[in-house]
Structures are given as C-alpha cells and as structure tokens.
Gaussian input, Z-matrix of N, CA and C with variables (Angstrom, degrees):
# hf/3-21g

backbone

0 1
 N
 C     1     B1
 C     2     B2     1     A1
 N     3     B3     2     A2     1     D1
 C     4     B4     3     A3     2     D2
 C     5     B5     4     A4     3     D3
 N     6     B6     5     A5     4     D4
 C     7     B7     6     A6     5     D5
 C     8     B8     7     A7     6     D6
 N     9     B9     8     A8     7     D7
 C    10    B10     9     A9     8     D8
 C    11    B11    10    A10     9     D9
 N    12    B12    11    A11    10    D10
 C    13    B13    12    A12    11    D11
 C    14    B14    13    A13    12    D12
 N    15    B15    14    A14    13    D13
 C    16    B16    15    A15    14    D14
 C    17    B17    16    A16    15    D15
 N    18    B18    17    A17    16    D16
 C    19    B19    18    A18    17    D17
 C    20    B20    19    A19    18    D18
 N    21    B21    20    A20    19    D19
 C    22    B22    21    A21    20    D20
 C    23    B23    22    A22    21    D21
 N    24    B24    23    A23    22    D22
 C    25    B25    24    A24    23    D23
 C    26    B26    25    A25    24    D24
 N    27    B27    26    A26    25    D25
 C    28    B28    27    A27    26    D26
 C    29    B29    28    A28    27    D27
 N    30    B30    29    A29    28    D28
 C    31    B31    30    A30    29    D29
 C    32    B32    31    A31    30    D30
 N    33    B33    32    A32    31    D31
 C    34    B34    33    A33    32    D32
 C    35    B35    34    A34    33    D33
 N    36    B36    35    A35    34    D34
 C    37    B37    36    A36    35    D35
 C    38    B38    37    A37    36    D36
 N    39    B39    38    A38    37    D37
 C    40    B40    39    A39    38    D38
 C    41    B41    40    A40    39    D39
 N    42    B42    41    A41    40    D40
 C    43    B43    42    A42    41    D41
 C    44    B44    43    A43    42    D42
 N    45    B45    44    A44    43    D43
 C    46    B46    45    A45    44    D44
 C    47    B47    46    A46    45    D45
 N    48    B48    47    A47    46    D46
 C    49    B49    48    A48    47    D47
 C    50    B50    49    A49    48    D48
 N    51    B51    50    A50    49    D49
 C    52    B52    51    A51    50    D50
 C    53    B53    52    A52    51    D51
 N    54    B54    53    A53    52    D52
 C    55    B55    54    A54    53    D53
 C    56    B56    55    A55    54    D54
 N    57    B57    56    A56    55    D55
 C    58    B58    57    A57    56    D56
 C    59    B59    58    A58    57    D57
 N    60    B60    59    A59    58    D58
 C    61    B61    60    A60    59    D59
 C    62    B62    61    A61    60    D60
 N    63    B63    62    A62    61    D61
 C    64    B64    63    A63    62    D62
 C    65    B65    64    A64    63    D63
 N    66    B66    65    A65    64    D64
 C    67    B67    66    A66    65    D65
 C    68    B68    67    A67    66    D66
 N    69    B69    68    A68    67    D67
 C    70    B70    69    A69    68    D68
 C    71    B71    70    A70    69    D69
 N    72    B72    71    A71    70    D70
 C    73    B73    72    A72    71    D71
 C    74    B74    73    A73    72    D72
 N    75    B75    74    A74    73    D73
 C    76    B76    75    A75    74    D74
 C    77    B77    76    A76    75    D75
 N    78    B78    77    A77    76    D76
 C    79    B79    78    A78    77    D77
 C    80    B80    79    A79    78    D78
 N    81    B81    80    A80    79    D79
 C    82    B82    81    A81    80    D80
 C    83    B83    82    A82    81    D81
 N    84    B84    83    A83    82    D82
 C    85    B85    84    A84    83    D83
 C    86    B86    85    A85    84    D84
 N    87    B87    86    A86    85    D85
 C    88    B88    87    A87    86    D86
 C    89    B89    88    A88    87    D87
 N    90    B90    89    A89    88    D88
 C    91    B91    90    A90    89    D89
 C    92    B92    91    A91    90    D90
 N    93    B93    92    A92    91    D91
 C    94    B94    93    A93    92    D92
 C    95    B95    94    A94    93    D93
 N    96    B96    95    A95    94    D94
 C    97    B97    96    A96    95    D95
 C    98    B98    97    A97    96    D96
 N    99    B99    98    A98    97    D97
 C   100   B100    99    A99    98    D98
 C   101   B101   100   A100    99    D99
 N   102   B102   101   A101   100   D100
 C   103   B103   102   A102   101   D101
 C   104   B104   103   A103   102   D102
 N   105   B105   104   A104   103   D103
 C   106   B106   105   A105   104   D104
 C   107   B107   106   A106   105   D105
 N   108   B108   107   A107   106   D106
 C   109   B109   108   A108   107   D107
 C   110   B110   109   A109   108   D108
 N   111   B111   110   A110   109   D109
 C   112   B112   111   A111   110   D110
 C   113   B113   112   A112   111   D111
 N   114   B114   113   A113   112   D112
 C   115   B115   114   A114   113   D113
 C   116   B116   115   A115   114   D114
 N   117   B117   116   A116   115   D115
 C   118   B118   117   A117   116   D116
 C   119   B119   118   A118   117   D117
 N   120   B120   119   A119   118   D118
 C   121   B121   120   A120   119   D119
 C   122   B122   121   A121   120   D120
 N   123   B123   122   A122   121   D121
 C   124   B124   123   A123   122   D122
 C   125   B125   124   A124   123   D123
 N   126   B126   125   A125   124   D124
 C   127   B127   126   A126   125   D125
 C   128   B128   127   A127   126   D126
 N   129   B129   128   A128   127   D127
 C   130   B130   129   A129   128   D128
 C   131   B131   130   A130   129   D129
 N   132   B132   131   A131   130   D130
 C   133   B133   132   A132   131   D131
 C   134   B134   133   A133   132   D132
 N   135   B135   134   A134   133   D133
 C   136   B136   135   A135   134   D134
 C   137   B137   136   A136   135   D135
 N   138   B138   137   A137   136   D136
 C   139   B139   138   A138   137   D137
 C   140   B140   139   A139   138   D138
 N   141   B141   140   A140   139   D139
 C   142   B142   141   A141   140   D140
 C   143   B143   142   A142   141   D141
 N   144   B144   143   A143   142   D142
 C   145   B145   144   A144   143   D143
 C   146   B146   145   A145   144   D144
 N   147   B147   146   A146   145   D145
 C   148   B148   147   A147   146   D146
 C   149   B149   148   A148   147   D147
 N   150   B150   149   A149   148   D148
 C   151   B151   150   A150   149   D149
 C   152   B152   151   A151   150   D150
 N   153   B153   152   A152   151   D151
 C   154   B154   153   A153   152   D152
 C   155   B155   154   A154   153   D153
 N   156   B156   155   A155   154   D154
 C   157   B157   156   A156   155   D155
 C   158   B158   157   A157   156   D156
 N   159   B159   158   A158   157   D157
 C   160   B160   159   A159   158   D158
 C   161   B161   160   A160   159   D159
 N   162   B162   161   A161   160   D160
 C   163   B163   162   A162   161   D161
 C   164   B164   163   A163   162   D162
 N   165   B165   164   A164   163   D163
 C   166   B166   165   A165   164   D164
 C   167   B167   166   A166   165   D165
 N   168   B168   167   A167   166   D166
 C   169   B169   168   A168   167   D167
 C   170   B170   169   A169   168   D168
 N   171   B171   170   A170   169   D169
 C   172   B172   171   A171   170   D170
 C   173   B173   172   A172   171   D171
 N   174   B174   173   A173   172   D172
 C   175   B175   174   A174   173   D173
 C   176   B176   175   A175   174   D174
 N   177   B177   176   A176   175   D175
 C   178   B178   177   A177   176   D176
 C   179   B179   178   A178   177   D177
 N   180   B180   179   A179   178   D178
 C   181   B181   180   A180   179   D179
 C   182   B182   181   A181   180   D180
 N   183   B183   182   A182   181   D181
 C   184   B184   183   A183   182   D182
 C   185   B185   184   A184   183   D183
 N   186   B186   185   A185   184   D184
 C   187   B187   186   A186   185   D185
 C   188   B188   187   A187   186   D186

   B1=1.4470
   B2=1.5243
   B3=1.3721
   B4=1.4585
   B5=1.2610
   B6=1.4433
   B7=1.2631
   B8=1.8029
   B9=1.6838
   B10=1.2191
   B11=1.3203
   B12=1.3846
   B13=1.4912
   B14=1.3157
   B15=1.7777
   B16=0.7821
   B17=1.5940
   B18=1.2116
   B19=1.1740
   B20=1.8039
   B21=1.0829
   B22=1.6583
   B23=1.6028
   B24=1.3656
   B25=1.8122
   B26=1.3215
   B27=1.4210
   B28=1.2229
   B29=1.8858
   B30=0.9308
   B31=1.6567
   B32=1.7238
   B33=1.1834
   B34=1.1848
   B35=1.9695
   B36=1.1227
   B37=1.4599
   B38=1.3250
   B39=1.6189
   B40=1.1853
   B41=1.7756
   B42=1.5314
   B43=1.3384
   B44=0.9795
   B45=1.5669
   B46=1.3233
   B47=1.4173
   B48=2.0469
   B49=1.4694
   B50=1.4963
   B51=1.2395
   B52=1.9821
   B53=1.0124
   B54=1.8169
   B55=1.5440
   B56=1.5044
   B57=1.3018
   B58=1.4374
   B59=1.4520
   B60=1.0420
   B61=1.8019
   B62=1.9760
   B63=0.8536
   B64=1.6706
   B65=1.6470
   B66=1.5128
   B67=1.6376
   B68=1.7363
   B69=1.4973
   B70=1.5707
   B71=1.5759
   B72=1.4247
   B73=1.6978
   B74=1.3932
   B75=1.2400
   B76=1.0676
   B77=2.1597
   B78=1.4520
   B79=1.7853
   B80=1.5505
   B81=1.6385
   B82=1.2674
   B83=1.9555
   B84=1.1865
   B85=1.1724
   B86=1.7535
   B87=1.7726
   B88=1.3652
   B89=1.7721
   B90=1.3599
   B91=1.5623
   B92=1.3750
   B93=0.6379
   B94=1.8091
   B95=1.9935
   B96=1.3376
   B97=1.6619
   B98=1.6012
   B99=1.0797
   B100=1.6304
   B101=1.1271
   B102=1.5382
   B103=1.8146
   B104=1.4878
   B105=1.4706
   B106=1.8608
   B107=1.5265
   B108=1.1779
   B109=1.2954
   B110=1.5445
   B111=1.3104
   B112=1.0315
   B113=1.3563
   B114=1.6099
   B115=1.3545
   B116=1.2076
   B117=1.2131
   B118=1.5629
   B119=1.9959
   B120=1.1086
   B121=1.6416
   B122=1.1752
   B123=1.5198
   B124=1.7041
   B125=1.6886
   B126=0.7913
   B127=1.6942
   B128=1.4922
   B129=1.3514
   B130=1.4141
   B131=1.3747
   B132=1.1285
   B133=1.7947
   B134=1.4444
   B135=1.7146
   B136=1.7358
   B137=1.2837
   B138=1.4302
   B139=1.7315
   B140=1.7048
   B141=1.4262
   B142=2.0662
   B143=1.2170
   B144=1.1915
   B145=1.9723
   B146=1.2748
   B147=1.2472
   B148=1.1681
   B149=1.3133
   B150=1.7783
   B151=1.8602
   B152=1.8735
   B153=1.4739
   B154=1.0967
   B155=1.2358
   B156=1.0695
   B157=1.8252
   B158=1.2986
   B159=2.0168
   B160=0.7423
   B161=1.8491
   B162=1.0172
   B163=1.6996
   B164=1.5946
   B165=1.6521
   B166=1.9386
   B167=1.4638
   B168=1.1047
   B169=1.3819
   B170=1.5592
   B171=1.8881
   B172=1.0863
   B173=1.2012
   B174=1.4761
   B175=1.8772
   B176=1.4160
   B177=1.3404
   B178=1.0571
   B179=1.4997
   B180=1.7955
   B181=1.5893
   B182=1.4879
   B183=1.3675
   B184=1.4247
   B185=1.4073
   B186=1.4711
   B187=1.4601
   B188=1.5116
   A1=107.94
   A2=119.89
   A3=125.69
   A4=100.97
   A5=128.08
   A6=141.02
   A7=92.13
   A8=113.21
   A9=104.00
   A10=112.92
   A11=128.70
   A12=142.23
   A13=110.76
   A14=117.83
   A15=119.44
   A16=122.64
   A17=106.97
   A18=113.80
   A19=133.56
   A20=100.51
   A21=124.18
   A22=96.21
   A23=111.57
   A24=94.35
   A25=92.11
   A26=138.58
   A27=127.13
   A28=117.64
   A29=106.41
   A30=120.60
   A31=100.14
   A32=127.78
   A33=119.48
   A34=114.38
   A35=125.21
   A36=131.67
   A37=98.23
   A38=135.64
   A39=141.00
   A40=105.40
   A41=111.09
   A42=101.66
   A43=133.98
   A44=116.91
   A45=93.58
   A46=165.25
   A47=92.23
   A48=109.81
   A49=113.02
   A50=119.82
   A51=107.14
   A52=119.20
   A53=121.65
   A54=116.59
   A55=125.61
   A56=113.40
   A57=132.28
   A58=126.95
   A59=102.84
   A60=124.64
   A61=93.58
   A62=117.56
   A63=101.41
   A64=111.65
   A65=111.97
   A66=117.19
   A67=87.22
   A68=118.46
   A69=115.32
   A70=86.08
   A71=109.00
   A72=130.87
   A73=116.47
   A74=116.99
   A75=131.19
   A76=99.91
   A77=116.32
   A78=107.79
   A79=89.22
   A80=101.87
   A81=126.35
   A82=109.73
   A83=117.12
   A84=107.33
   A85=91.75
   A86=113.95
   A87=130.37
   A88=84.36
   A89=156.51
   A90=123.02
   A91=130.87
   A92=118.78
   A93=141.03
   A94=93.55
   A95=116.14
   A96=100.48
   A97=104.05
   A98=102.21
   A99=111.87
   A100=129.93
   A101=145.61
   A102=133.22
   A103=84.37
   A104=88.20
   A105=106.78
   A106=94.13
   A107=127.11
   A108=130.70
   A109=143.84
   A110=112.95
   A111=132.65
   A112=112.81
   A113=131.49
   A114=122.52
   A115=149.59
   A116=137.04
   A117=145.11
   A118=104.28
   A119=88.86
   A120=90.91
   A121=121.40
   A122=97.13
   A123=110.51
   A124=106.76
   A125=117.40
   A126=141.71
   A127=77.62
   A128=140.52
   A129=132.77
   A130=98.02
   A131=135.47
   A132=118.56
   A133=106.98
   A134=124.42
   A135=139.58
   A136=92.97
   A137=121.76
   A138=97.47
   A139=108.10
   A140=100.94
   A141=74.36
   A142=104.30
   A143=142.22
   A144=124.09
   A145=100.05
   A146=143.85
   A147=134.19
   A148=128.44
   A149=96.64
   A150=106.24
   A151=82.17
   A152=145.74
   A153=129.63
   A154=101.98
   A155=128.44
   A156=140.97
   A157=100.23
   A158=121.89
   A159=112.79
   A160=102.58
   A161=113.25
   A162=126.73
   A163=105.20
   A164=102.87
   A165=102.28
   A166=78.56
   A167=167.40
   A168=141.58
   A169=147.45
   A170=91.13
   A171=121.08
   A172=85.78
   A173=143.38
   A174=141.41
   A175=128.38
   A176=112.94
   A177=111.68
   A178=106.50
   A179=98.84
   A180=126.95
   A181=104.53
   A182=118.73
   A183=124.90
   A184=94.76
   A185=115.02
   A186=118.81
   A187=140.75
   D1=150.80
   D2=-168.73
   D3=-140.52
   D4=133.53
   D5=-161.52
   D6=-115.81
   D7=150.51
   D8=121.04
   D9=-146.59
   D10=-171.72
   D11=166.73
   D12=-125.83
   D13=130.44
   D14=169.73
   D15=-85.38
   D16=98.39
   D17=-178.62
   D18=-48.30
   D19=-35.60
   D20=164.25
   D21=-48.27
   D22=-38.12
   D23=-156.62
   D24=-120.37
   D25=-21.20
   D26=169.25
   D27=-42.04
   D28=134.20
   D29=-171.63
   D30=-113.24
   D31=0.51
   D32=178.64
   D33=72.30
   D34=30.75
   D35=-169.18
   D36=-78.43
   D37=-30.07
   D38=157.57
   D39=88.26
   D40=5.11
   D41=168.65
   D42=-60.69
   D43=-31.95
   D44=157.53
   D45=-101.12
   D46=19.50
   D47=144.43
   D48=-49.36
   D49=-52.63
   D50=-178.65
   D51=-62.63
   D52=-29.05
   D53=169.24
   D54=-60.52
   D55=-41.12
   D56=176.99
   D57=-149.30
   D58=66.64
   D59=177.26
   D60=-49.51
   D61=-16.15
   D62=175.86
   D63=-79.40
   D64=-24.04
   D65=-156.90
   D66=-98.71
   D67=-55.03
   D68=-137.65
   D69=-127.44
   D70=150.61
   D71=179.83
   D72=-151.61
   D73=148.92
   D74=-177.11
   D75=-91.80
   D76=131.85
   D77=-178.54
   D78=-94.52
   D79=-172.00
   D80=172.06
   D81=-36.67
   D82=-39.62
   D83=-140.96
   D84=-118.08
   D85=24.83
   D86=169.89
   D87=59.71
   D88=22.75
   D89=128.30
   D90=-61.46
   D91=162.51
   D92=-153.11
   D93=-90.08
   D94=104.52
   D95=164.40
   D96=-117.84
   D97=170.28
   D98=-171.44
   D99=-137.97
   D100=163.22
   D101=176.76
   D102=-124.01
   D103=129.66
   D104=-162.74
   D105=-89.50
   D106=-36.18
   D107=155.00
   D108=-105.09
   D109=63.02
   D110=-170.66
   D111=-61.77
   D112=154.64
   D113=169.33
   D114=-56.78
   D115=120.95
   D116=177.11
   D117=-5.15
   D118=-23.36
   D119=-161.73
   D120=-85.45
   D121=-12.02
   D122=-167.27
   D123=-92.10
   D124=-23.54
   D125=-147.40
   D126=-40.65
   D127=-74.63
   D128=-147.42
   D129=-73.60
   D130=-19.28
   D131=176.28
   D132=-82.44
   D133=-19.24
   D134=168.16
   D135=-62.95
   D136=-73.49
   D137=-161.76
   D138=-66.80
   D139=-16.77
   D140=170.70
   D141=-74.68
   D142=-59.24
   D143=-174.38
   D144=-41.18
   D145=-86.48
   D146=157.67
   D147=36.91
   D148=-78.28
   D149=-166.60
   D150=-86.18
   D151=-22.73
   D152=-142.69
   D153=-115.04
   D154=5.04
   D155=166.99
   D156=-75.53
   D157=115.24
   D158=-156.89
   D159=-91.39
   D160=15.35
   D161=-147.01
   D162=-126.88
   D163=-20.90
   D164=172.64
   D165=92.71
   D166=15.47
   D167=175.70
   D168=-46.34
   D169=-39.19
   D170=-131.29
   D171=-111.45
   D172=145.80
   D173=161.05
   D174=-166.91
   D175=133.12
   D176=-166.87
   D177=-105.76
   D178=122.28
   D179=-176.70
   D180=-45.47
   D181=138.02
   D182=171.28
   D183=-95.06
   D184=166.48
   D185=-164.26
   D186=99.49

C-alpha cells in the first residue's frame, strides 16, 4: 500500500494521527510526517484518516 498527503492542502487537523498513529505523526515543530508505505495491515486505520481529513489531504495510491 502507498500513501500520500497532499501537502499543499494539508492544514495540519492531525486526524489522521488519531486514525492511525502507526502511519502519520506530528515532528518537533507540530508538521504532519508520514510512512508513504505503510503495512498491508494498517489499510483499515488508512482509510479512516482518509475519510477523517477534514481538507481531502490524505490518499491512498492505486497501483
């Protein structure tokens, strides 16, 4: 699975650190970092950040 975030439109709302604290984090300086390829395993805590990004940010790469 391949993640990305659009960074341009990300607003920092951080939901979907609460959806999946394994994929997405907030650094020192409260920006948003992410694992663009996170594990097979996570997929259902990805589409919740996903649906819970209130800004569209968040998407998971077909392919």
């Amino acid at each position: 699975m391949k993640i990305r975030v659009d960074m341009a439109k990300c607003e920092t709302h951080a939901q979907c650190v609460f959806a999946a604290p394994e994929a997405f984090s907030l650094d020192d300086d409260d920006e948003l970092v992410y694992d663009a390829n996170p594990d097979d395993a996570l997929r259902a805590k990805i589409e919740q950040a996903v649906l819970a990004c209130p800004v569209q940010a968040v998407f998971i790469e077909q392919g």
